[in-house]
N, C-alpha and C positions, 0 to 999 in steps of 0.2 A: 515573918515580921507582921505585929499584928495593924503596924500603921497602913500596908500594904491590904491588907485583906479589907479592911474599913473602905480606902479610897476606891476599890474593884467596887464595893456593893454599892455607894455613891454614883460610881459612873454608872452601873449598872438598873438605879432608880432614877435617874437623869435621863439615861436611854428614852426611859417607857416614859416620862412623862407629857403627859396632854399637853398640847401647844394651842390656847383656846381662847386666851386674852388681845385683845391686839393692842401693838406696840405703834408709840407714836412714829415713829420712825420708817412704818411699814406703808409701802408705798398701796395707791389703791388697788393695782393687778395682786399684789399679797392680800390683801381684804377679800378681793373678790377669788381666787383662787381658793383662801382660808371660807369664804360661806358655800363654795358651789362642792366643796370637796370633805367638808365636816370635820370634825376634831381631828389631830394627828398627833403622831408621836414627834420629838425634836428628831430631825434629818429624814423624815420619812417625806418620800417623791411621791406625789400623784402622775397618773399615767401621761400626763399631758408636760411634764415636766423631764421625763425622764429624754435620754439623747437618742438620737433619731440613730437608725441602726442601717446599712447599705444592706441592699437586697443578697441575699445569700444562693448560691449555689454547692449542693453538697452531693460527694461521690464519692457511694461507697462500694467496695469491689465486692464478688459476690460471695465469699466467703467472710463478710463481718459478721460476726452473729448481730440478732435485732431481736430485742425485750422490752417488751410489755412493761412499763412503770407503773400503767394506772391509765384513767379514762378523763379525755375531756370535760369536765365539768362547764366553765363558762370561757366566754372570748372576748373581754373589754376592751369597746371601742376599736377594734381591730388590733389591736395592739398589746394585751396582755392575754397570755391563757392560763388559766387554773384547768388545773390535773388534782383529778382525785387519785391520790397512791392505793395500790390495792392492798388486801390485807394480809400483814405479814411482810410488807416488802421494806426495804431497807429506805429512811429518807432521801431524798435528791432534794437538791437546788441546779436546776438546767438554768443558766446563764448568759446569754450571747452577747460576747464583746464585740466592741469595736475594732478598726485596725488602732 
């Protein structure tokens, strides 16, 4: 259906687009959030926004196998890390949810 494929590329330029105006309605903590963190995409969290995560304990028997994805690149604000993937290796997105 080609009304189907239209509305995909839509949502899909809507995604990406720069959120860089402010709105009357946006409270000051949205201002100041919006200058200390630069342009953004619509629904895109800066680090200071995203939900706070319970400290984790993880145990793995000694037979899990363990691979190398790639090398820490940076560690923002303690709280996000960038992994450079090495070359040739398949994409990840490592996730850690909440309960």
């Amino acid at each position: 259906d080609s009304s189907s494929s239209s509305d995909e590329s839509f949502l899909s330029d809507d995604k990406n687009t720069l959120i860089n105006d402010d709105s009357e309605s946006d409270t000051d903590e949205q201002k100041a959030l919006r200058n200390r963190h630069g342009p953004r995409t619509r629904n895109e969290l800066a680090v200071d926004e995203l939900p706070p995560i319970e400290n984790l304990t993880i145990t793995l028997s000694e037979e899990t196998p363990i691979e190398c994805i790639g090398h820490i690149r940076r560690i923002i604000d303690g709280k996000l890390v960038i992994i450079e993937s090495l070359v040739h290796s398949p994409a990840s997105s490592l996730r850690v949810r909440g309960p």
